[in-house]
GUMARDO-422798 format. One record per residue: residue in one letter; z, y, x of N, C-alpha, C in turn. Coordinates in steps of 0.1 Angstrom, whole numbers, padded with zeros to 4 digits, always signed. Example, Ala and Ser with C-alpha at 12.3 -4.5 7.8 and 13.67 -1.06 7.14 Angstrom:
a+0078-0057+0132+0078-0045+0123+0078-0033+0132;s+0071-0022+0128+0071-0011+0137+0079+0000+0129;
//
This chain:
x-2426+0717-0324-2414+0711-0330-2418+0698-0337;x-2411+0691-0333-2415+0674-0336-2407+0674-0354;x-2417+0666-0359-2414+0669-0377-2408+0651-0375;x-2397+0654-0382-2392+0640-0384-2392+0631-0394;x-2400+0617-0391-2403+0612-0403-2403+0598-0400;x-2392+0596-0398-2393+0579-0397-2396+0573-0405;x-2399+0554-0401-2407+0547-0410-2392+0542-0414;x-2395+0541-0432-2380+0538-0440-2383+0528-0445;x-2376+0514-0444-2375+0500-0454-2370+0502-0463;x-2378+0500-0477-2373+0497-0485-2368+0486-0488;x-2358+0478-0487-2352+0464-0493-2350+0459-0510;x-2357+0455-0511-2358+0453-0526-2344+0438-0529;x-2341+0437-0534-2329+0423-0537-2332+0416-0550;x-2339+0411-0551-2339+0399-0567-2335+0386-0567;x-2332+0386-0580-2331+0371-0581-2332+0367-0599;x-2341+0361-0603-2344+0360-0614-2346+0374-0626;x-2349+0381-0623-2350+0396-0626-2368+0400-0631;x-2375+0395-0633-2389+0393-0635-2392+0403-0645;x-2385+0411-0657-2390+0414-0667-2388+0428-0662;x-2377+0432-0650-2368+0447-0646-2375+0446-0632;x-2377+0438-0623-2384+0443-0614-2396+0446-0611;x-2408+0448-0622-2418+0455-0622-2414+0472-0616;x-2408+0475-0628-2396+0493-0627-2392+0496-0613;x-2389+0486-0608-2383+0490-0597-2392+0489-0585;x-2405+0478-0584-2412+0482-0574-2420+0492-0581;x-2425+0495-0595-2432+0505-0595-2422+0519-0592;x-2409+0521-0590-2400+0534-0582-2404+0532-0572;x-2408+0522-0563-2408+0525-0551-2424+0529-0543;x-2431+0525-0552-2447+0531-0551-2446+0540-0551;x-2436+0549-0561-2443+0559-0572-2434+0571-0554;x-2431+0567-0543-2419+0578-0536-2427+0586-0532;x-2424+0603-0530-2428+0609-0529-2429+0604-0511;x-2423+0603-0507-2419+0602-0492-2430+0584-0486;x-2444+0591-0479-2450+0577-0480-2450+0569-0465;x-2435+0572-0459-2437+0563-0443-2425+0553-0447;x-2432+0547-0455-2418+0537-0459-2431+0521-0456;x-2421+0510-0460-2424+0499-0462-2417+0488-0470;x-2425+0481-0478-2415+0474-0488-2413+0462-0487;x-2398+0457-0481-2393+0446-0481-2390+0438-0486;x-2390+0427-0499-2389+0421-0510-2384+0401-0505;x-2368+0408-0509-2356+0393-0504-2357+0386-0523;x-2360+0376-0524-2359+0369-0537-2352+0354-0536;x-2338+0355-0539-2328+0347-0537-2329+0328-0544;x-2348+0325-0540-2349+0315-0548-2351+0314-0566;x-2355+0323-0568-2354+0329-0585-2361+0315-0591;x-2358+0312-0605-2366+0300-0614-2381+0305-0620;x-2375+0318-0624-2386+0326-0634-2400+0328-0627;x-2403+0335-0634-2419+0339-0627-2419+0354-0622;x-2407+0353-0609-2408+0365-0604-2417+0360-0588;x-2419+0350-0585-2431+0352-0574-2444+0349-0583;x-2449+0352-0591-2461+0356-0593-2460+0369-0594;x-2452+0377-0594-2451+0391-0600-2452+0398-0588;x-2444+0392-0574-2444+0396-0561-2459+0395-0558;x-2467+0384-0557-2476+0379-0551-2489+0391-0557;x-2486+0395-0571-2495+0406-0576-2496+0420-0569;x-2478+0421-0570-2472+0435-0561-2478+0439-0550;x-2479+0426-0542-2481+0428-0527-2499+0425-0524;x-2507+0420-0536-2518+0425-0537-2522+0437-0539;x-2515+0451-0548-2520+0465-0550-2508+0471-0542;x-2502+0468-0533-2493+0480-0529-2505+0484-0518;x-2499+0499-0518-2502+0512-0509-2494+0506-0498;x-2487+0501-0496-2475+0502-0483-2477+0491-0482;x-2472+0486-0470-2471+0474-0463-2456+0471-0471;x-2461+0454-0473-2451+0446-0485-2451+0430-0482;x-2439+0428-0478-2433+0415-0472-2426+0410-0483;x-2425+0394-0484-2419+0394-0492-2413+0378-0490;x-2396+0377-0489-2391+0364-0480-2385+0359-0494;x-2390+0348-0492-2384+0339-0506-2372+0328-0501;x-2361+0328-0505-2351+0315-0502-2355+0304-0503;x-2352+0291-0498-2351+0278-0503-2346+0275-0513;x-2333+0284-0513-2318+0283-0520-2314+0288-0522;x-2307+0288-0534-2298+0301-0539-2286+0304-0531;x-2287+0316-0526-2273+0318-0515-2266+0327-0516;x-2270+0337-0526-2259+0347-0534-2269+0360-0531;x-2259+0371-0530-2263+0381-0526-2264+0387-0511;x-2257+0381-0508-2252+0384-0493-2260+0382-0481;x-2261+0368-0484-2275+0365-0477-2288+0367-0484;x-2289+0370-0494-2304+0374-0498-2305+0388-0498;x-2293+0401-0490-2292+0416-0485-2296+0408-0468;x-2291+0400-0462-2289+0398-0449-2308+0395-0446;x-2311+0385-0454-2326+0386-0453-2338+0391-0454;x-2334+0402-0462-2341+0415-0463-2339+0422-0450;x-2327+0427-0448-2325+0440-0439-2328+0433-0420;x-2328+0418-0423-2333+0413-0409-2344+0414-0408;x-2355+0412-0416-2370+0417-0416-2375+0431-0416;x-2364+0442-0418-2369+0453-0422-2370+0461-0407;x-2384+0466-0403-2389+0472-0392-2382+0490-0389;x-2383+0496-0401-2376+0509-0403-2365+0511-0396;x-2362+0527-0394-2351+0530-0387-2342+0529-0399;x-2344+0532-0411-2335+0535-0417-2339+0522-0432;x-2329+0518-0434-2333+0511-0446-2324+0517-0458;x-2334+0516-0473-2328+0518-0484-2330+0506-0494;x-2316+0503-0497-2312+0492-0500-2314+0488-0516;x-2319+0482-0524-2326+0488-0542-2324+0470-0546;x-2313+0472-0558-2313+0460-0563-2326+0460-0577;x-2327+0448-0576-2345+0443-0586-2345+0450-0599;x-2329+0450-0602-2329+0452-0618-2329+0470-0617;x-2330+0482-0607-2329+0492-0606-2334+0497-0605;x-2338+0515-0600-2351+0523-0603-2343+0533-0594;x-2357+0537-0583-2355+0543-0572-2360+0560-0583;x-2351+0571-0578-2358+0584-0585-2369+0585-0572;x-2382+0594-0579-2393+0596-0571-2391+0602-0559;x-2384+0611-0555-2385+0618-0543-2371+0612-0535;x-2365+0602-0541-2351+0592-0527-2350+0596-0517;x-2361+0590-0515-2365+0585-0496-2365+0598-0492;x-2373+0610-0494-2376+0623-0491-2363+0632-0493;x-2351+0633-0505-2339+0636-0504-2333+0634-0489;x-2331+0618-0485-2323+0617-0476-2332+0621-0464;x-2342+0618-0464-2346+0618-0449-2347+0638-0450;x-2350+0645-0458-2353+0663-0457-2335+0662-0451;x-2326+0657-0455-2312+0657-0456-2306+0658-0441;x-2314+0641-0437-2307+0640-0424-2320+0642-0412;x-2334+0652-0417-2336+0660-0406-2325+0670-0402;x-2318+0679-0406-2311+0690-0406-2295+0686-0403;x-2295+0672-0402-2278+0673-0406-2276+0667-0388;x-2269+0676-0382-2261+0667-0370-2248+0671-0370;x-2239+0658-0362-2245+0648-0357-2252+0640-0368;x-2262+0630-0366-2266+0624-0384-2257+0611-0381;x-2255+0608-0393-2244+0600-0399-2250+0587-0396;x-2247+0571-0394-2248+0562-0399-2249+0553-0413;x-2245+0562-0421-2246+0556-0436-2245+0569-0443;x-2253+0568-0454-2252+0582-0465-2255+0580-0477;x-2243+0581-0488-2243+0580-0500-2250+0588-0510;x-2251+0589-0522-2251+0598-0530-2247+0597-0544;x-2247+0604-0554-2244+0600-0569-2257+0597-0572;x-2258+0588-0585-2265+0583-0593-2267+0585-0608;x-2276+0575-0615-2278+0581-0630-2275+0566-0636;x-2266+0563-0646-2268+0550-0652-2284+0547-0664;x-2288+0544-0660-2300+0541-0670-2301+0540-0679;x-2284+0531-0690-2285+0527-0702-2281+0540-0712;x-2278+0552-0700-2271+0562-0705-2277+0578-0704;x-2279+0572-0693-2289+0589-0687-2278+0599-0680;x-2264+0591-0682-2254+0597-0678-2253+0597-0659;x-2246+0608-0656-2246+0607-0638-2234+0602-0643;x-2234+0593-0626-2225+0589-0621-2216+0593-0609;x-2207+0599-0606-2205+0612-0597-2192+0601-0586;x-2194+0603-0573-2185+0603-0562-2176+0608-0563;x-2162+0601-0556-2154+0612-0551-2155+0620-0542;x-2160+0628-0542-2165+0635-0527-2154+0641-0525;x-2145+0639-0522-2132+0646-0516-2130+0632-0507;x-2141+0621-0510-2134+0605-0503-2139+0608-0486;x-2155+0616-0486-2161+0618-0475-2154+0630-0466;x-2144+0637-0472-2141+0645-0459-2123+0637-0450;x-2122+0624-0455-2112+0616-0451-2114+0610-0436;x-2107+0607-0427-2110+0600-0416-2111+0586-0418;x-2117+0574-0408-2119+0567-0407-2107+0558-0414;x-2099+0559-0414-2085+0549-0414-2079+0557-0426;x-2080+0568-0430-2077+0571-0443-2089+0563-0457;x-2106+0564-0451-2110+0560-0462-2107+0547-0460;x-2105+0538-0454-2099+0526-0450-2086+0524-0465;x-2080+0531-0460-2069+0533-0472-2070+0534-0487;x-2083+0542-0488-2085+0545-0497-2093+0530-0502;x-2104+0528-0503-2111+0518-0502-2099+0507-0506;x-2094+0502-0500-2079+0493-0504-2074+0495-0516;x-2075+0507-0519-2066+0511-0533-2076+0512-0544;x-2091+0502-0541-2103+0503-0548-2105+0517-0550;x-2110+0525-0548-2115+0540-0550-2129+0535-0545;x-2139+0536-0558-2148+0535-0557-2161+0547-0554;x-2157+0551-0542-2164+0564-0538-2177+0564-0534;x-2180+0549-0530-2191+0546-0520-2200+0541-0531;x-2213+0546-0536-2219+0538-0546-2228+0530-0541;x-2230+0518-0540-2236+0507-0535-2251+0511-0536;x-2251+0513-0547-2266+0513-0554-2275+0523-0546;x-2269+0534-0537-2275+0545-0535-2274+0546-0517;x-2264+0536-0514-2268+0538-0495-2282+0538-0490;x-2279+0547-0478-2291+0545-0470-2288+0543-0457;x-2294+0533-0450-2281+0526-0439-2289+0528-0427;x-2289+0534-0417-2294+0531-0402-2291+0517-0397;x-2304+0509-0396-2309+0499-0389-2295+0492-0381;x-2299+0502-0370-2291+0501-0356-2277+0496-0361;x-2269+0500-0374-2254+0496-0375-2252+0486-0376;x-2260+0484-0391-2262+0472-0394-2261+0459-0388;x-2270+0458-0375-2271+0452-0365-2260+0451-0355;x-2254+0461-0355-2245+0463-0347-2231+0452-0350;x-2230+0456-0365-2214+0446-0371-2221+0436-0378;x-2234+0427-0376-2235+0418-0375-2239+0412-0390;x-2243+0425-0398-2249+0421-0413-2240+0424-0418;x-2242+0415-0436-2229+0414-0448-2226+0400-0444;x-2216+0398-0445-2205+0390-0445-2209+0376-0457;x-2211+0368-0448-2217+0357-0459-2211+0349-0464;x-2196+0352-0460-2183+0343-0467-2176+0346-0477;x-2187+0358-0484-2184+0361-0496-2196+0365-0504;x-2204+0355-0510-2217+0352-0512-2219+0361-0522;x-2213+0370-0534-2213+0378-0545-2210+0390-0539;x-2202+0395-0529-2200+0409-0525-2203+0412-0517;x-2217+0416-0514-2220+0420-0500-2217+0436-0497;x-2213+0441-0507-2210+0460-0502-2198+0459-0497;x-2190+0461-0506-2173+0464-0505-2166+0456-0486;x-2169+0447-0485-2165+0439-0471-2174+0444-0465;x-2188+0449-0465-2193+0458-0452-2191+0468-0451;x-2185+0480-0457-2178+0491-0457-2169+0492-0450;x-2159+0481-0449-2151+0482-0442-2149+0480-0428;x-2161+0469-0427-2164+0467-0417-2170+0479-0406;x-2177+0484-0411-2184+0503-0410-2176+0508-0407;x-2165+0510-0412-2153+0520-0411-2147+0511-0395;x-2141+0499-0397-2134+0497-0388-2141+0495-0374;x-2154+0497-0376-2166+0497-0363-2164+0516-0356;x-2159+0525-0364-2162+0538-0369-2170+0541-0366;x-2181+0538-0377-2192+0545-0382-2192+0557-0389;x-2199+0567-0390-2202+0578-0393-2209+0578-0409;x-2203+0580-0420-2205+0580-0430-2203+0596-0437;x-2213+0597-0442-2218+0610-0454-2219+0607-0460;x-2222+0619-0472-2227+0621-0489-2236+0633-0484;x-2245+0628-0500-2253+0635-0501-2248+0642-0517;x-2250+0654-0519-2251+0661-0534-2259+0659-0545;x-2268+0649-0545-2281+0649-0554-2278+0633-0559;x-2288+0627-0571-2289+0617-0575-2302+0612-0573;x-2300+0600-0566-2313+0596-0561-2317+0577-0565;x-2309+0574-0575-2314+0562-0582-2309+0562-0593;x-2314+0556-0601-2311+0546-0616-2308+0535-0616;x-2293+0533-0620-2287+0521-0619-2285+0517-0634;x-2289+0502-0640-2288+0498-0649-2274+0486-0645;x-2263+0496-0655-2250+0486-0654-2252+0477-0661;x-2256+0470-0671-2255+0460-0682-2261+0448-0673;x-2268+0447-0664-2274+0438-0659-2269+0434-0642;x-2258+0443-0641-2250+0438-0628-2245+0424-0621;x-2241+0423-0617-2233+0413-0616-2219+0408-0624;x-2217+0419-0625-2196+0416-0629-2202+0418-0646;x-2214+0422-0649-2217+0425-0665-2226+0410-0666;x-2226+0402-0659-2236+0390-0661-2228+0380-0671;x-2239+0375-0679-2241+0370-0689-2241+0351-0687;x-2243+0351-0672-2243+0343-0666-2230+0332-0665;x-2223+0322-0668-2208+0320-0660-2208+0317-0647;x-2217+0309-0646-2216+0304-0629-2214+0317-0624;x-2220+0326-0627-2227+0338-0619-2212+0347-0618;x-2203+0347-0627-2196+0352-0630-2179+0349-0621;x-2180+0332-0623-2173+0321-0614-2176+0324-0597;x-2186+0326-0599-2190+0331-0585-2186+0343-0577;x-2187+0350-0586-2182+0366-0583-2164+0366-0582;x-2160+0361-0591-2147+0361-0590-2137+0350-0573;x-2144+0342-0573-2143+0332-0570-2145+0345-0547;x-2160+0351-0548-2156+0359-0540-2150+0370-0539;x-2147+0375-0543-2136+0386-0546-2123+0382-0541;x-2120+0371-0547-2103+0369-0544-2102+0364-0532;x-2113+0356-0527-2113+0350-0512-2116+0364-0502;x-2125+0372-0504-2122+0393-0497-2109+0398-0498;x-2101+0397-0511-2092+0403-0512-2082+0394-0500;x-2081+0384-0499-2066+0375-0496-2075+0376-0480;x-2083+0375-0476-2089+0372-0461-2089+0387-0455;x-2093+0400-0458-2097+0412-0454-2086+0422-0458;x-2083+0421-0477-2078+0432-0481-2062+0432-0479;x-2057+0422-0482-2044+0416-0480-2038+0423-0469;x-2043+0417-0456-2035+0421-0444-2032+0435-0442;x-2041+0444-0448-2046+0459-0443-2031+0465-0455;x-2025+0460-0465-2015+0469-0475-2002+0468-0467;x-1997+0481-0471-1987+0484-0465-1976+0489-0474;x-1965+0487-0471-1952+0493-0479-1959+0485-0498;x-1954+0497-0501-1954+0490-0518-1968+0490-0522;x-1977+0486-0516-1993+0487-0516-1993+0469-0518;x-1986+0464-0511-1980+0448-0514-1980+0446-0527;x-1978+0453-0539-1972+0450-0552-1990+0446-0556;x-2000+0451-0553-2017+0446-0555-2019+0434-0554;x-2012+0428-0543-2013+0412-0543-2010+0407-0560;x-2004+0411-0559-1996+0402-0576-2010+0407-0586;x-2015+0422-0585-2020+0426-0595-2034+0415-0592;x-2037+0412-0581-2050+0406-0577-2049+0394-0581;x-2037+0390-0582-2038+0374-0587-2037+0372-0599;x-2035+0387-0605-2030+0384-0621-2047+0384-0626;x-2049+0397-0622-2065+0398-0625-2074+0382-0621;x-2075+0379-0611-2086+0368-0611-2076+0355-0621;x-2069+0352-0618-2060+0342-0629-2062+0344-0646;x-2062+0362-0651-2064+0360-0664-2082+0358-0664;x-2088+0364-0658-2104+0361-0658-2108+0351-0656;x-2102+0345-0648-2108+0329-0645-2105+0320-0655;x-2089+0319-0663-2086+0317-0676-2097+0322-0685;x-2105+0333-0690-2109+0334-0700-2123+0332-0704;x-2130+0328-0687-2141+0321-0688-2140+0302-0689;x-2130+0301-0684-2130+0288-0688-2127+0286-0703;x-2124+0294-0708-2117+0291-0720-2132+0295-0732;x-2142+0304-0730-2153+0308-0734-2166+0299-0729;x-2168+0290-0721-2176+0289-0712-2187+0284-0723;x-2181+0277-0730-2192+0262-0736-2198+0271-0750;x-2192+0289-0751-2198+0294-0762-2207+0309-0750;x-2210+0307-0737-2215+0314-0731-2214+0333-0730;x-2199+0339-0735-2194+0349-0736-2196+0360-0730;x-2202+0371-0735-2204+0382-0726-2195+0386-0718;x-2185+0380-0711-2175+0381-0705-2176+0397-0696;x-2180+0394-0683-2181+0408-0681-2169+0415-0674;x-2158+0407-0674-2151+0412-0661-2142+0423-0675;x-2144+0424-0689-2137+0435-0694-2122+0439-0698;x-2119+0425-0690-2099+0428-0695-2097+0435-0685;x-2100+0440-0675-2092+0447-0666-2086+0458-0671;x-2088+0465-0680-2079+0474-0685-2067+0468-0693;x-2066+0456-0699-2055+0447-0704-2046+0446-0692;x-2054+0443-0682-2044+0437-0665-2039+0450-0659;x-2043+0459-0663-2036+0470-0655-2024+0468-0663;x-2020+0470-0677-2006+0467-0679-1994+0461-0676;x-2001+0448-0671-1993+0442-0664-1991+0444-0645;x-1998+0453-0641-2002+0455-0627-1990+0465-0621;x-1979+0458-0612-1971+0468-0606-1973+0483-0599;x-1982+0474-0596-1988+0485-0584-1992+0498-0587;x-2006+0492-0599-2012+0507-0608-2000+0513-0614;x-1989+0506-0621-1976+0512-0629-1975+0523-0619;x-1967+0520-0609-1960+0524-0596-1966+0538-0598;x-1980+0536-0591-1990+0550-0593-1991+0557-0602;x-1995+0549-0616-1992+0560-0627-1979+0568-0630;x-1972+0560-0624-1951+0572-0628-1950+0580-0617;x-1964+0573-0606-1958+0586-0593-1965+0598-0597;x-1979+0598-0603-1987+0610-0606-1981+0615-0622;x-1972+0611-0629-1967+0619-0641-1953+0623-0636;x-1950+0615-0626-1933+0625-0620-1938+0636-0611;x-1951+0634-0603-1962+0647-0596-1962+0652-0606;x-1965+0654-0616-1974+0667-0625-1958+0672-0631;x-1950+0665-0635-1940+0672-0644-1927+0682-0631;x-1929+0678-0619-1921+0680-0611-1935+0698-0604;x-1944+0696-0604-1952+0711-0608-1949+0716-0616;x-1952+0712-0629-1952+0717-0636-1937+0731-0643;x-1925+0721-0635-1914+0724-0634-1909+0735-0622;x-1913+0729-0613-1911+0738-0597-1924+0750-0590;x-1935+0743-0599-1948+0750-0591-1951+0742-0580;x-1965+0745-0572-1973+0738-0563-1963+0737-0551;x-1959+0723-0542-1954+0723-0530-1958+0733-0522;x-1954+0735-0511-1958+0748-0501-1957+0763-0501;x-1954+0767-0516-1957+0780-0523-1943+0784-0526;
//
């Protein structure tokens, strides 16, 4: 019986991260699972994160590549430059500021020896770092069809946790990368893209990284960085997300303009005192958000119309 054990890329993603990506290439030494290889995309960084690479890649165990930009090109292309170099059947995708749990690699691949058909992409829950707290899926998102999670996904339901895919090669390739016309979001627009390719997407049950939120992107301390993010977002939403709403799913347009309109307003308005901005009014913008309204009076006229009649069907 042939024991299955493909060779797995690790893709590492930095970009000025020097003090948090020690942690994270030391998770990826530390895997229990040793037919990996480690891929290291560094988005042009200022800091002294290539001397830190050039150390790395003198004591790694594993074979350790490491592609530096000219230029800063976001994230999109500095995931595209990674996962084009990466030899592995299966790549696992690990942002600089994060921490792989020791046995990852070994989770998914013990996972998807046993699982057929095996999936194209497989998720899992995670642990926030600053918390120790999990972070849990909808796992009710993975037994949806193709064009329902499609739907879902649209209505932001964040089922899919970035931090934790493990992506077969072969798709990847297939729909042609992440999408570089949105230089800040390379997850959310390739998912969809996965789905509308239909690709074969799972969950897994377990937690298999450490994700530190404070140092994300949408939590960046950064403005440009921040300008940037928003700036792709609304150009995914109006190019991709837009065409796909339907019926009163339309009323999100308004919510999507309200949101990047008050954010973009309140960095400009903070910029020259450098504001931990952070993307935190969104709970302000749901008040004004038709759409979320809509859904919140549909799920309290649901619960009171149970609560009144009992469960439909019964």
């Amino acid at each position: 019986m042939t024991i299955f054990r493909p060779l797995v890329s690790i893709a590492v993603i930095t970009y000025n991260q020097k003090t948090l990506l020690k942690d994270c290439l030391d998770s990826c030494f530390a895997q229990s699972y040793k037919n990996i290889e480690i891929i290291v995309a560094d988005d042009s960084s200022t800091d002294a994160t290539r001397d830190l690479l050039t150390y790395y890649k003198d004591i790694s165990p594993f074979a350790f590549d490491v592609y530096i930009g000219s230029e800063n090109r976001g994230v999109a292309a500095n995931c595209n430059r990674a996962w084009k170099a990466c030899r592995g059947e299966w790549i696992k995708t690990i942002a600089g500021d994060d921490k792989l749990e020791p046995n990852c690699i070994e989770i998914f691949i013990n996972h998807i020896s046993k699982d057929e058909p095996k999936a194209d992409l497989y998720f899992s829950h995670m642990i926030c770092e600053e918390s120790g707290d999990r972070v849990y899926c909808d796992v009710n998102f993975y037994g949806l069809s193709n064009k329902d999670k499609i739907t879902s996904l649209c209505n932001e339901n964040a089922a899919m946790l970035a931090p934790t895919s493990f992506i077969r090669k072969s798709i990847l390739h297939k729909v042609g990368y992440a999408d570089e016309r949105f230089p800040m979001i390379e997850d959310y627009p390739l998912w969809l893209t996965f789905l509308k390719e239909n690709a074969t997407i799972k969950f897994i049950d377990q937690c298999t990284v450490r994700y530190r939120k404070s140092t994300g992107i949408t939590f960046s301390k950064n403005p440009s960085i921040t300008a940037s993010y928003l700036a792709s977002v609304i150009r995914f939403q109006k190019s991709v997300l837009w065409p796909e709403y339907k019926g009163f799913q339309n009323l999100k347009i308004v919510d999507d303009l309200v949101f990047y309109i008050i954010n973009l307003s309140i960095l400009r308005l903070f910029l020259l005192i450098r504001l931990n901005f952070s993307l935190r009014t969104k709970n302000i913008v749901l008040f004004l958000s038709p759409y979320y309204l809509s859904r919140l009076l549909t799920k309290m006229l649901s619960r009171k119309l149970r609560a009144k009649f009992g469960s439909f069907g019964h």
